[in-house]
N, C-alpha and C positions, 0 to 999 in steps of 0.2 A: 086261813088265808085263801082265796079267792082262787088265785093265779098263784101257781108256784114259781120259783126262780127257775126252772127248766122250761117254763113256757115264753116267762119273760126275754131270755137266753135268747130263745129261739127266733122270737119277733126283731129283737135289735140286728139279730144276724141278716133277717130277709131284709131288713128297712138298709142296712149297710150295703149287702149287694144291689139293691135296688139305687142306691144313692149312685155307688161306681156305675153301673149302668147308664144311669145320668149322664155323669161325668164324661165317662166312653165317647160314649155319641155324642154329647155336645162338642167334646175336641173334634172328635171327626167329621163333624157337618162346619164347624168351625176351619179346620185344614182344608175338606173341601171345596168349600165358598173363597177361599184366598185362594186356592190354586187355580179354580177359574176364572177368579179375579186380574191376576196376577198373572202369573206363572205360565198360563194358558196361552193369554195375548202375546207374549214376548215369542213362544214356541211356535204360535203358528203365521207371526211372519204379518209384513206388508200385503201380504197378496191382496186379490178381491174374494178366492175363497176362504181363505182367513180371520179375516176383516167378518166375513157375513158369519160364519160359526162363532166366533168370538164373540157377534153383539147379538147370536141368537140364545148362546151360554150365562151371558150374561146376567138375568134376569132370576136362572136356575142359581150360580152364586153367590146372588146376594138372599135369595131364599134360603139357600142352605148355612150363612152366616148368620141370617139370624136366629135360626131356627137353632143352632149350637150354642149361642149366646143365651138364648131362652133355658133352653138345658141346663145350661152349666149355671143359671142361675137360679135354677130351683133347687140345683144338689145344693150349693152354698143355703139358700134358706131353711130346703129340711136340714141341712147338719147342724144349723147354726140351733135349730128349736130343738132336734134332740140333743145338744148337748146342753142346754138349759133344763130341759126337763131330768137328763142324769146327775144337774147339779143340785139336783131338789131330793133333798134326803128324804126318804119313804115314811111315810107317815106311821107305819104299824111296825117303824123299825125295833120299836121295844115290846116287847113279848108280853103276851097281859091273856087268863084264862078267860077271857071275853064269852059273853055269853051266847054272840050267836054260833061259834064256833062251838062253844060245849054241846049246843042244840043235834049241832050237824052230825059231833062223831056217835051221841047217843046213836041220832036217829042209823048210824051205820049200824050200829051194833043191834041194833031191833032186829033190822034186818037182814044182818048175816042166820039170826035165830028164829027167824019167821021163812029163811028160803023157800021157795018150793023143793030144791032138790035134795033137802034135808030130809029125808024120811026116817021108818022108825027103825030102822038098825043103824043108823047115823047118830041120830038124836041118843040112844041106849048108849053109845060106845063114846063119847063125845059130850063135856059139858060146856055151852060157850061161855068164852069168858066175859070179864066183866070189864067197864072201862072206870079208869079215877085219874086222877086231876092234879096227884102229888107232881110230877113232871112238869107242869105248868106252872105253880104254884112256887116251886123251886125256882125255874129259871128268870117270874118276876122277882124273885128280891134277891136273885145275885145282880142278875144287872147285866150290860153291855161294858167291857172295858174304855176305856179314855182313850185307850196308847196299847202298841203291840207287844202281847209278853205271852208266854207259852199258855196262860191263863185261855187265851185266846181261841188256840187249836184244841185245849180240853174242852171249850166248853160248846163249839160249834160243832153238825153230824158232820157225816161223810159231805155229801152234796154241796154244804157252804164249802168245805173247803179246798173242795176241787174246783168251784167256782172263785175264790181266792187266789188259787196257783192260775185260773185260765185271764182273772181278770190280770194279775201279776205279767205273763208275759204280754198281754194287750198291752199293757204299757209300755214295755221295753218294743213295740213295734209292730208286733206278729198281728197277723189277722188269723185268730183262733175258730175253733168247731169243736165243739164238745159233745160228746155222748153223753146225755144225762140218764140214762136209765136203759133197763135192755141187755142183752148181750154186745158188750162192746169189744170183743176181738182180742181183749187187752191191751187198748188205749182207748184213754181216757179225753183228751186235747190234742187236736192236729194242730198241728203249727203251718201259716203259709206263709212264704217272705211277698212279701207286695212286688217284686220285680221279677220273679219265675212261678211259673205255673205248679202245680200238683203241691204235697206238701213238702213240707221241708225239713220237718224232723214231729217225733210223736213224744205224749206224754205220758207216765203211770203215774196214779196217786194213789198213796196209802194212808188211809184214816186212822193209825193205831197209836195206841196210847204209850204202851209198856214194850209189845211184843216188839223186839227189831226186825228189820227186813233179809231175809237172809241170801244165800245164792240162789237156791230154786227160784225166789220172784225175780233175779235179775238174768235167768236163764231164761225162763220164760218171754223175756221182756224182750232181751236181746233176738231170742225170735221169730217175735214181732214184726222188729226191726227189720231183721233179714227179709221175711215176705213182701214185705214193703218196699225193698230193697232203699233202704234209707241208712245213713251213717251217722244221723244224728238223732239222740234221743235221752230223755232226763226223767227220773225215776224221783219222785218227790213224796215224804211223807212226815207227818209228825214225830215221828217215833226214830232210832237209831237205826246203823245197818251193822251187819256182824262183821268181822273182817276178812272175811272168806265173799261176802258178798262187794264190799269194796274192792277186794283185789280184783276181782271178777269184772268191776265195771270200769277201772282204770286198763284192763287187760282190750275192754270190748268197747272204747270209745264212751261210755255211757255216762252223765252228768249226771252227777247223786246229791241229792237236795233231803240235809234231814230238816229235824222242827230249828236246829239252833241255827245253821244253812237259810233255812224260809227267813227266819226274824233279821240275819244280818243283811241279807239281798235287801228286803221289805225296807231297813233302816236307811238303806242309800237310794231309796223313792221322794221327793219331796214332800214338808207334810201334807199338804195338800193330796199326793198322791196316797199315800200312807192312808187319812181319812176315808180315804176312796174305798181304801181297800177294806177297811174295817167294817164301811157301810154296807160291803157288801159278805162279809163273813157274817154281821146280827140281822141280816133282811129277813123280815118275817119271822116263823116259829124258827130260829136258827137252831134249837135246843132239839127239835120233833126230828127223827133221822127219818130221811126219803126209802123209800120202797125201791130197791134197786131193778127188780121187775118192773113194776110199774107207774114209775118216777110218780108217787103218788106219798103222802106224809103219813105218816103209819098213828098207831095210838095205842097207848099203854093200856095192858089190859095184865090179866091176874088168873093163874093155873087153879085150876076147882082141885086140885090134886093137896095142895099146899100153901095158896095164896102168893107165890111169888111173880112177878113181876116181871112180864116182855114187852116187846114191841112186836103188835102184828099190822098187818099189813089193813087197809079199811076195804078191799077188797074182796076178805075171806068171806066165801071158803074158796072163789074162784083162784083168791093166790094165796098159797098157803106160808110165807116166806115171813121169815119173823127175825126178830134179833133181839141178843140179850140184855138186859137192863144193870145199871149199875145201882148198886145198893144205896139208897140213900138220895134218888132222884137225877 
C-alpha cells in the first residue's frame, strides 16, 4: 500500500481544520458586514457625522458580507466532496499478495543486507533474515467479515484498530487526534468537544488477544490523565480486564471498554455506520501490523537460527523493533 492509514489520518484532519477555518471566518466577515450594515446606522444616529461614517462604512460591509458568504460556501463544497469521496469504499480494501508490493518488501530486504553500515563483525554475528508471503496468502482466503464479531479484532493489527475505536467516537461527535506511531505519552486518541477548547478527555487502546488488562495499565493510564489534568478518560481493548483493574477504574472515573464492550457500543451504530467502521478495520494490508516506531508496515521474515517466524520492521537495521508471529499465519 502506497499511503498508510496514519498518513491518510493525518490529511482528513488538516482538510477538517482547514474546512472550520473556513467556516470561522466566513461567519465572521458575514456578522461583520451586518453589523455595519445594520446595527452601525441605528448607533450612530441622525447626525451629519453619522450619516457620512455610515455611508463611508458602507461599502467596507457589504465587502465583508460577501466575502463570508464566499467562505462559507466553499467549506459546504469541500465537505460536501470529502464526504462522497469517504463514501467510496477503498478499492485495495481486500488484501491480495499483489506483485508490486512483493517487489518493494524484497527490494527492502536486499537492502537492509547490502547496507553500508553493515560491516564485517556485524555481517559474522548476524544472519539477515528472509522474507515469505505465508501472511499474505493467509489473509487472502480468510477474507474481510460481512458483520461485526470478535472475528473482527482477531484478525485486524494494532493500528486498524485504534483507528476503529478513533473512527468509533468520530461518530458519537468528537473531533478526534490520534498518535499513530512514535512515543505517544500513553494516549493513544484525544478527544475534543466542538464547543470548548483543549481536550476533553484521552484514549488507551490495547490490541491483545488473550492476555487481560490488568491494574498497572490502568495506573499508568490514570496518570496520564492527571498530567493532563483531565477527568475523563476510556481504556479500550480487545481482550478482558482482571478485576482488580476494573475496580481500579470504577474507583478513578475511567470508562473500560473490552472486545464484548466494543461490539455492543458498535451494534447501536446504524448499519450504515457499522459498514463504516468495518471499512475501516480491512483498509489496506489490515492483517501486516504497523511499526510502532515508525508508523511504517513491518514484513514477515524468518530467524537463521531456527526458521521461525516475526515481524521486523522494513526499516532494519536503523529500527530494530519487531514482533512475534502467530503460528499458523
Amino acid at each position: 500500500m502506497a499511503r498508510t492509514y496514519s498518513r491518510s489520518v493525518g490529511r482528513s484532519r488538516r482538510h477538517e481544520r482547514a474546512r472550520g477555518a473556513l467556516r470561522e471566518k466566513g461567519w465572521a466577515a458575514c456578522v461583520l458586514g451586518v453589523a455595519l450594515l445594520t446595527v452601525f446606522p441605528l448607533v450612530a444616529g441622525n447626525t451629519t457625522f453619522g450619516a457620512a461614517v455610515t455611508q463611508g462604512l458602507r461599502p467596507v460591509g457589504w465587502t465583508a458580507l460577501g466575502l463570508g458568504v464566499v467562505l462559507l460556501a466553499l467549506h459546504y463544497v469541500l465537505k460536501g466532496k470529502e464526504s462522497k469521496l469517504r463514501a467510496v469504499p477503498p478499492a485495495n480494501s481486500r488484501p491480495a499478495a499483489q506483485k508490486p508490493n512483493g517487489h518493494a518488501t524484497r527490494h527492502t530486504a536486499n537492502s537492509v543486507a547490502n547496507h553500508p553500515a553493515a560491516d564485517a563483525s556485524n555481517a559474522a554475528q548476524r544472519t539477515e533474515p528472509t522474507l515469505t508471503d505465508t501472511a499474505a496468502a493467509a489473509a487472502t482466503q480468510a477474507g474481510p467479515a460481512v458483520a461485526w464479531n470478535m472475528d473482527v479484532f482477531a484478525a485486524i493489527e494494532w493500528r486498524r484498530f485504534e483507528a476503529v475505536c478513533e473512527a468509533l467516537f468520530a461518530q458519537a461527535g468528537f473531533e478526534t487526534h490520534a498518535q499513530s506511531h512514535g512515543a505517544d505519552g500513553g494516549v493513544d486518541i484525544w478527544l475534543h468537544s466542538r464547543n470548548s477548547p483543549g481536550p476533553a478527555a484521552v484514549v488507551q487502546c490495547k490490541h491483545w488477544q488473550s492476555k487481560p488488562v490488568g491494574v498497572r495499565e490502568l495506573r499508568e493510564f490514570y496518570g496520564v490523565m492527571a498530567s493532563h489534568k483531565l477527568k475523563r478518560g476510556t481504556f479500550a481493548t480487545t481482550s478482558t480486564y482482571t478485576p482488580e483493574a476494573l475496580a481500579f477504574a470504577r474507583a478513578n472515573s475511567i470508562h473500560t471498554l473490552d472486545g464484548a464492550g466494543l461490539l455492543q457500543l458498535i451494534s447501536r451504530r446504524t448499519p450504515a455506520q457499522q459498514q463504516e467502521l468495518l471499512q475501516v478495520a480491512y483498509e489496506g494490508e489490515y492483517w501486516r501490523p504497523t511499526c510502532a516506531s515508525c508508523g511504517t508496515k513491518m514484513v514477515e521474515r524468518s530467524r537463521s537460527s531456527d526458521g521461525g517466524l516475526f515481524w521486523g520492521c522494513t526499516n532494519y537495521p536503523r529500527c530494530k523493533r519487531t514482533l512475534p508471529k502467530a503460528t499458523g499465519g
